[in-house]
VEXSE-703081 format. One record per atom (N, C-alpha, C, CB): x, y, z. Coordinates in steps of 0.05 Angstrom, whole numbers, plus 5000, padded with zeros to 4 digits. Glycine has a CB too. Example, Ala and Ser with C-alpha at 12.3 -4.5 7.8 and 13.67 -1.06 7.14 Angstrom:
<sites>
526448865156;524649105156;526449345156;522649115181;525749555142;527349795143;525850015157;528249885114;
</sites>
This chain:
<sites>
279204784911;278704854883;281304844868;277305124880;281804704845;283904724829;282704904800;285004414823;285904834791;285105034761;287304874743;285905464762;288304974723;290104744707;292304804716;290204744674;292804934731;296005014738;295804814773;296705514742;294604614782;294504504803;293204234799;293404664821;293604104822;291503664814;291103664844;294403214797;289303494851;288803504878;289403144879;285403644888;290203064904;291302824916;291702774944;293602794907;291002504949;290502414975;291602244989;288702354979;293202345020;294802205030;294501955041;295702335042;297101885039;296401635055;297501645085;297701365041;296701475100;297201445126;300101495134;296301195133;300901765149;304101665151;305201785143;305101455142;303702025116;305402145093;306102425111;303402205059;308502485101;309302815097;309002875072;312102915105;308803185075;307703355047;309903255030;307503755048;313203295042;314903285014;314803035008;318003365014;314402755015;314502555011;310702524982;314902405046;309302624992;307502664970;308302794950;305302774978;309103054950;311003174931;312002994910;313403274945;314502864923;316802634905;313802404901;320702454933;312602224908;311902094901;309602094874;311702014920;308102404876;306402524854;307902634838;304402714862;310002854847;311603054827;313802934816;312703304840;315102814832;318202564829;320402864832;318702294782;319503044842;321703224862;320103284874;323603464853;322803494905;321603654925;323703984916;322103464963;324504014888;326604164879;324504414872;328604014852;325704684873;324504944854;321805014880;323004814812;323404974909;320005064924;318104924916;318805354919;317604674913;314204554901;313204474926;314004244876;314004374956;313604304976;312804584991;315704134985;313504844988;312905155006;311105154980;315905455013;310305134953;307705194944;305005004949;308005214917;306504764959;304704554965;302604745000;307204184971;304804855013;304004925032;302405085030;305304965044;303005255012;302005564999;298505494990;304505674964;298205254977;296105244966;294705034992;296505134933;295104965013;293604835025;293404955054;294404585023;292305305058;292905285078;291005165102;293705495079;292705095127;292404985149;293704685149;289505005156;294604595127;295404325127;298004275149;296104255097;299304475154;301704505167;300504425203;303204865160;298604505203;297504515235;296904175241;293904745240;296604005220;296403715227;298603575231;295103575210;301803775230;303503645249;305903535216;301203325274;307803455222;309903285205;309003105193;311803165217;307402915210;306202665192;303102695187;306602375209;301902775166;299702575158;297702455167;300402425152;295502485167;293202215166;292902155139;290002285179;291401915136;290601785110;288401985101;289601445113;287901975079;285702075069;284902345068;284201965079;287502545070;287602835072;287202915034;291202945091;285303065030;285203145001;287803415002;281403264990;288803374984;291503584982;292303624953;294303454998;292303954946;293604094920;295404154926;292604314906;296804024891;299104054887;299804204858;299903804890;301504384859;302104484841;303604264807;303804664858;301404384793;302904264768;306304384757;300504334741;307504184754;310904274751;311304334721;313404014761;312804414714;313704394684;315904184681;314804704673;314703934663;317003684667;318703674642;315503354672;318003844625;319403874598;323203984597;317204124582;322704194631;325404244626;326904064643;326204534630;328803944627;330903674643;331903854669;334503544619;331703624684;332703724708;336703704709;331003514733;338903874720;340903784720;342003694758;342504024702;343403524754;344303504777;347803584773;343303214788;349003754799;351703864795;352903534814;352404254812;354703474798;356403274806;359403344821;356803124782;360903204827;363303254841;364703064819;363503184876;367703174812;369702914798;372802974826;371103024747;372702734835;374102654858;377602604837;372202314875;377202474816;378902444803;379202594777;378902234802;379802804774;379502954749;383203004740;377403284756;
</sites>
């Protein structure tokens, strides 16, 4: 069961959760992969990889706030 704060989606053959994550969410940043877990439980007991065709909720993200990434300057 979802609600508006979640979307439900289905793996493909092969998949890991964080790799569904990044490919639905486009991150695995802010815990969304331990809520992914959170909201599906027992999914963890089918192991690292995946079967095809697993129905799986995912938490809706908030994409409005820019994400930052911290950089390194080697030459400053």
């Amino acid at each position: 069961m979802t609600d508006a704060s979640t979307f439900i989606t289905t793996t493909l053959e092969g998949d890991t959760l964080d790799l569904v994550c990044w490919r639905e969410l486009g991150t695995t940043a802010g815990g969304v992969v331990e809520k992914a877990y959170t909201l599906n439980p027992g999914l963890a007991d089918l192991g690292p990889t995946l079967p095809g065709g697993i129905d799986v909720v995912l938490p809706v993200i908030d994409t409005q706030t820019p994400q930052t990434i911290a950089t390194v300057s080697l030459w400053s």
